[in-house]
N, C-alpha and C positions, 0 to 999 in steps of 0.2 A: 579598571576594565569593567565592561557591564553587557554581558552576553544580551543580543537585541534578540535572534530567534536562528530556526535553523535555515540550512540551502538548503544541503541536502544530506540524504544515507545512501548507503549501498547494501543491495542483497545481492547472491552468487547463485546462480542457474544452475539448472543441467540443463533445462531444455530451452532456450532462446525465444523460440516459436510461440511455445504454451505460454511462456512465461507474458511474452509481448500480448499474446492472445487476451491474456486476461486484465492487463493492465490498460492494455490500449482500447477494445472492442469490449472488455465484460465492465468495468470502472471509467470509462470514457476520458482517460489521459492523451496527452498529447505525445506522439513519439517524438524523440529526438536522435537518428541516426548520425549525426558527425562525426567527423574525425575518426572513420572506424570504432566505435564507442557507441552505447545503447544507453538511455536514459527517457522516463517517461516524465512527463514534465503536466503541473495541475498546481494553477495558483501563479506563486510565486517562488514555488519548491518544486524539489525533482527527487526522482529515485533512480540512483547510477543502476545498473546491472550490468555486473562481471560474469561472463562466462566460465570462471573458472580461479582458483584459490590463484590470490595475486596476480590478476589480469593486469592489476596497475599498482606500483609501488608508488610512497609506502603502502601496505595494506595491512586491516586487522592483524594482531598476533593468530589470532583461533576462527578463522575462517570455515563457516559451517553451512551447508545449503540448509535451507529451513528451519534457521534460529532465531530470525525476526519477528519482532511481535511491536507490528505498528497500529498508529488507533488516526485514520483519516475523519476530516470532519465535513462534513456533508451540507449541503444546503437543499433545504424544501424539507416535505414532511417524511419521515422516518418509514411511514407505515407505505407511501411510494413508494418508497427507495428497496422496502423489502419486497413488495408485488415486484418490482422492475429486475431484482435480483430473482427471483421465484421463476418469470418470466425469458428470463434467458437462461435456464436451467440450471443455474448456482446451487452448489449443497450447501447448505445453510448450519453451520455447528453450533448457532445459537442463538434462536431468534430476539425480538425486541427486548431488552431488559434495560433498567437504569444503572448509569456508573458515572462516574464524577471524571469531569474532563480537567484544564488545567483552568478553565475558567468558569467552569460550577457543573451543573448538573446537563448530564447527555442522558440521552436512549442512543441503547446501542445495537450495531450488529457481529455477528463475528462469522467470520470465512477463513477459506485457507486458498492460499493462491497454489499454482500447479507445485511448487515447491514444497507444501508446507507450511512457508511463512503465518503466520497467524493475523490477519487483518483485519481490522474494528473499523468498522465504518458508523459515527457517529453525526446525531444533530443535536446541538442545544437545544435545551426544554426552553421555552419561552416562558 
């Protein structure tokens, strides 16, 4: 076997609303409402959102609002992306710095969505 990449993850809400708020209009995802079921959808990948510990079995053992710590990768220039987040009045837990992605060197950023979650929003250095 030879894992090619991911679909997708799940993070668990409290607030639905907020949560879609910032995924859909603050990071410009795509909603996907079907099937009664919330998923924001960017790229070729999604991110499930459960409203609640085991909305869908199987699920996590330790199911925790606010325990994600994802790192999205970004297209355009970095220093956009933070004016654009600046802009729509995103708190910013920490501005542009360098970190190493899975395929070399990113500038990054970090947020936290209405959750918690910890969200890296990354571009490859050229």
């Amino acid at each position: 076997m030879k894992i090619k990449n991911f679909d997708h993850i799940v993070i668990t809400t409290l607030n639905l609303e907020e949560c879609l708020h910032f995924y859909v209009d603050i990071l410009g995802m795509e909603l996907d409402d079907s099937n009664n079921r919330y998923a924001v959808k960017f790229g070729n990948q999604k991110i499930n959102i459960h409203r609640g510990k085991a909305e869908f079995l199987p699920a996590a053992g330790n199911v925790t609002v606010g325990s994600a710590d994802i790192c999205l990768i970004a297209e355009g220039n970095i220093d956009s992306i933070y004016e654009e987040l600046m802009n729509k009045n995103v708190e910013i837990e920490l501005g542009i710095v360098p970190r190493t992605g899975a395929m070399g060197k990113i500038d990054s950023i970090y947020l936290r969505d209405p959750d918690k979650n910890l969200v890296e929003i990354s571009v490859y250095q050229k």
